[in-house]
N, C-alpha and C positions, 0 to 999 in steps of 0.2 A: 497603622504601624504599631506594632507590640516591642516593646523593650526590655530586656531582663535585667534583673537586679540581682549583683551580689553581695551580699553580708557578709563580714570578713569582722569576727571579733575576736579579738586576741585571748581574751579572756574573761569573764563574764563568771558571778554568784549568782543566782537567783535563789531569793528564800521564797517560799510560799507557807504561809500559817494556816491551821486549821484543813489542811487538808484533807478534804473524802472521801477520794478514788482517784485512780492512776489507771486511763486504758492501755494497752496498744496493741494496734491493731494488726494485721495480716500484711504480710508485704505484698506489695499487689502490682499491675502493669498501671504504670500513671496514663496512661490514654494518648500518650504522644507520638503515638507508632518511632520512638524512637530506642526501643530497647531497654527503655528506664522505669526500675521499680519504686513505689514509693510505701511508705510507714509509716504512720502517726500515733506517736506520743502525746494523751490528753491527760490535762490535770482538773480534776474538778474540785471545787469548797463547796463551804455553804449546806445550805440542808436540804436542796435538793439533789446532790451528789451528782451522778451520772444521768441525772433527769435533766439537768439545767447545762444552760451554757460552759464551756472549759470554760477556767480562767488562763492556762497557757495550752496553746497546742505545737508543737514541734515535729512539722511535717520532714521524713532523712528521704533523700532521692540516692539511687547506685543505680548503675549497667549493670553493677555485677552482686546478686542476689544474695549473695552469701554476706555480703560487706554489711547488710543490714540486720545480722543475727542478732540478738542482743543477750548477753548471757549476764546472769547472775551467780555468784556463789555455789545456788545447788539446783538451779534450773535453768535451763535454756527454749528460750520460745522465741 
C-alpha cells in the first residue's frame, strides 16, 4: 500500500552559500497517467557544480501546464 505525503509550510527561508549552478528543467508528464506535469528546480555547490549531487532539489507538480511557467524579470522559460 502506497501513502502520500503533504508538506504544507507556511513559510520557509532557505539560504544556500556558495552556490554553482541553478537547473530547471522542462515540464514534463510525471508518469502517472494522471494528467500531471512535473519540474525540477536543482541547486548545485561545491566544485563540482552540476557534475555532483544537488544540494536542494524542488520538484512543482500541476494538471495544468501553464501553472508551471516560471518567469523572471526579462526571461521566461
Amino acid at each position: 500500500m502506497t501513502t502520500t505525503a503533504n508538506l504544507n509550510i507556511m513559510g520557509q527561508v532557505i539560504e544556500i552559500d556558495n552556490l554553482a549552478a541553478v537547473t530547471v528543467s522542462a515540464p514534463i508528464d510525471d508518469g502517472t497517467s494522471t494528467g500531471t506535469f512535473i519540474r525540477a528546480v536543482k541547486f548545485f555547490g561545491g566544485a563540482l557544480g552540476v557534475n555532483g549531487a544537488p544540494i536542494l532539489e524542488v520538484d512543482i507538480r500541476s494538471q495544468t501546464l501553464t501553472n508551471l511557467e516560471i518567469v523572471t524579470p526579462n526571461l521566461q522559460f
